[in-house]
N, C-alpha and C positions, 0 to 999 in steps of 0.2 A: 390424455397426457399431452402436455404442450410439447413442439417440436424442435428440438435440439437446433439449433443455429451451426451452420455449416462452417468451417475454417475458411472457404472462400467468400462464402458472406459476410464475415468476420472481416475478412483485409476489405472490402468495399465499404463497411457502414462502422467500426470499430474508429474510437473516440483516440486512441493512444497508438494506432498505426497512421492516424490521420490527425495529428492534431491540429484543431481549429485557430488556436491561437498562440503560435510559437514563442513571443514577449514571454512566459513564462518559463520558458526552458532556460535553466542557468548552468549546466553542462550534456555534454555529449559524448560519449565514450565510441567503442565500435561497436558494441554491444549495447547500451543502456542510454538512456538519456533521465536527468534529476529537472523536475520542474515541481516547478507553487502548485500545489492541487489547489482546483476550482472550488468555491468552498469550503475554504480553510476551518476548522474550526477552533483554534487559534490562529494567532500568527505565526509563521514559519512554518506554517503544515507543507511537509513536501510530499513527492511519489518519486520512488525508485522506480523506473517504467525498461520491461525489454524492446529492445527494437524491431524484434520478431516477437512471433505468436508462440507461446506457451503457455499451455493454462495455469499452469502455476507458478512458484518462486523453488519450489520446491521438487519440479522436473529437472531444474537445472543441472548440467553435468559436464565434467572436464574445464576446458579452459573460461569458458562463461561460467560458471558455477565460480570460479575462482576469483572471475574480476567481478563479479557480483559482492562479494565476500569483503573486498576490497574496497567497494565504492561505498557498502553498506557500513565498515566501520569510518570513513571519512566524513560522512554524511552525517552521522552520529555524533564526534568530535564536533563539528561545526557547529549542530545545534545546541550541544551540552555548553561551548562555549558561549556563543553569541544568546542562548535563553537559558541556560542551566539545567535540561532536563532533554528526554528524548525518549518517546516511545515508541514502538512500532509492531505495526499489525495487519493482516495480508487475510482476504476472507478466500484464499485458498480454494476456488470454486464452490464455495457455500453462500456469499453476497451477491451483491450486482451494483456495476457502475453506469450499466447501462439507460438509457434513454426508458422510461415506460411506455413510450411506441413500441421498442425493440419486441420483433415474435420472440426473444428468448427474456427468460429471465436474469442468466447469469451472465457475468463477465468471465471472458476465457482468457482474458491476456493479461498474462503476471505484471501486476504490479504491490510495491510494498510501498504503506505508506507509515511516514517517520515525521512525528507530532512533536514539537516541544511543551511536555506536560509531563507533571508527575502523579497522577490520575493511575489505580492501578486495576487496570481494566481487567488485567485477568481473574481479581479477585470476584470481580463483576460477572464473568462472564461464566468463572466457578460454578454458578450456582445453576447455569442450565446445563452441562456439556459435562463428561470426564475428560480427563487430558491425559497426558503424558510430558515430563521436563526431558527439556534437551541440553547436552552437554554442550552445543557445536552447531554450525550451520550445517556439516558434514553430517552429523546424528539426525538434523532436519531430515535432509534430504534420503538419507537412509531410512528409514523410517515411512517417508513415504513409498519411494520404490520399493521396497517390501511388501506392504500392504496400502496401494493408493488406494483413497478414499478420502469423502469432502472434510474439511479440514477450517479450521481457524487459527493462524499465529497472531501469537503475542510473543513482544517481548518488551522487559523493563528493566533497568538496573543489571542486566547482561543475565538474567535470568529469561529465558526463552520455552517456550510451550504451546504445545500442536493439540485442540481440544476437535475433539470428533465431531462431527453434526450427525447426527443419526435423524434428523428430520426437518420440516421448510422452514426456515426462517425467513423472515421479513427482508426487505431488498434495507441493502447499506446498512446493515447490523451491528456492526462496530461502530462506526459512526454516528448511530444513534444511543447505542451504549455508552461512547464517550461524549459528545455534548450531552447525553443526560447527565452524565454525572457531575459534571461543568457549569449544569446552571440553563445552560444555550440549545435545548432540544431542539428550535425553530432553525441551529444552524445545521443539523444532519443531514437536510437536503440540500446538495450543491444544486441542483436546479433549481429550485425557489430563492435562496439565497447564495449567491455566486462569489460574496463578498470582495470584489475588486479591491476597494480599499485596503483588506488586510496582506490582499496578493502584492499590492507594489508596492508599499508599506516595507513588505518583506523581501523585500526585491530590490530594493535601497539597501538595505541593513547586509543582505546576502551575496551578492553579487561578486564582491572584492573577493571574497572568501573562494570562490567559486570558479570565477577566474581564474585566480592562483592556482587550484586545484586542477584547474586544464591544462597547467603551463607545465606541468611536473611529467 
């Protein structure tokens, strides 16, 4: 059995307590920061990122849980405006964002990432997993705490759902669900394909919006 990656090894080699290259961060809360994910697989691909370590989105509680809540409906407006669509999906300790050096397979530090596309991945995703619908971010996270266990969110069209993993899945799973579906399988790996272009690209377009959003 491969060796679980340690929470202090985590703050030493972890991609999103250390980020490499800050140009992509377009706010920063006290809690959170929203940046371009590396490897877009559109344009406007962002990540909700904590500023601390929790493995999930779905740990969250109390006053974080709430600006969370908050940043994630703002972020969604922005992209519905500026691309007309927005999806968002979080591999809830069942994925990995991590490096294939890394000794672990998974990624433990919550982030959600929020696509403009109207792709509807859960229908996709249907067909390996059972799920359960949530009313709420609040129902999310209840749900978890109750009975944690690995997990896959989706959400579309304010339709939200927590599909079980009951077995290994491939690293970056979602991500390769949704460029498959797209057309663009060869973009699912942000390490082979980093696409810079689509990152300032959307970095241009996003920015103002973003700004704004810090000034309030």
């Amino acid at each position: 059995m491969r060796r679980r990656i340690t929470k202090q090894e985590l703050k030493q080699t972890c991609r999103f307590c250390h980020p490499p290259d800050k140009d992509r961060i377009l706010l920063k809360t006290q809690n959170f920061y929203v940046m371009l994910s590396l490897g877009p697989i559109v344009e406007g691909h962002l990540l909700i990122v904590l500023n601390k370590h929790f493995e999930c989105c779905a740990e969250l509680q109390g006053g974080i849980a709430e600006e969370f809540d908050e940043i994630v409906e703002k972020v969604k407006l922005i992209l519905c405006q500026q691309y007309g669509n927005a999806l968002l999906f979080e591999h809830g300790r069942s994925g990995s964002s991590l490096l294939p050096s890394s000794p672990d397979k998974h990624c433990f530090h919550a982030h959600l990432h929020c696509v403009p596309t109207s792709v509807d991945l859960a229908a996709i995703v249907e067909c390996d997993f059972s799920s359960v619908s949530l009313n709420s971010w609040r129902d999310f996270r209840s749900k978890y705490q109750n009975q944690p266990r690995d997990y896959l969110f989706i959400e579309r069209d304010n339709q939200k759902r927590m599909f079980f993993v009951n077995r290994e899945i491939r690293r970056q799973y979602l991500r390769y669900k949704l460029a498959t579906a797209l057309g663009v399988e060869k973009l699912a790996d942000w390490l082979k394909v980093p696409g810079w272009r689509r990152i300032w690209k959307a970095k241009k377009r996003l920015s103002p919006y973003f700004t704004d959003l810090g000034a309030e």
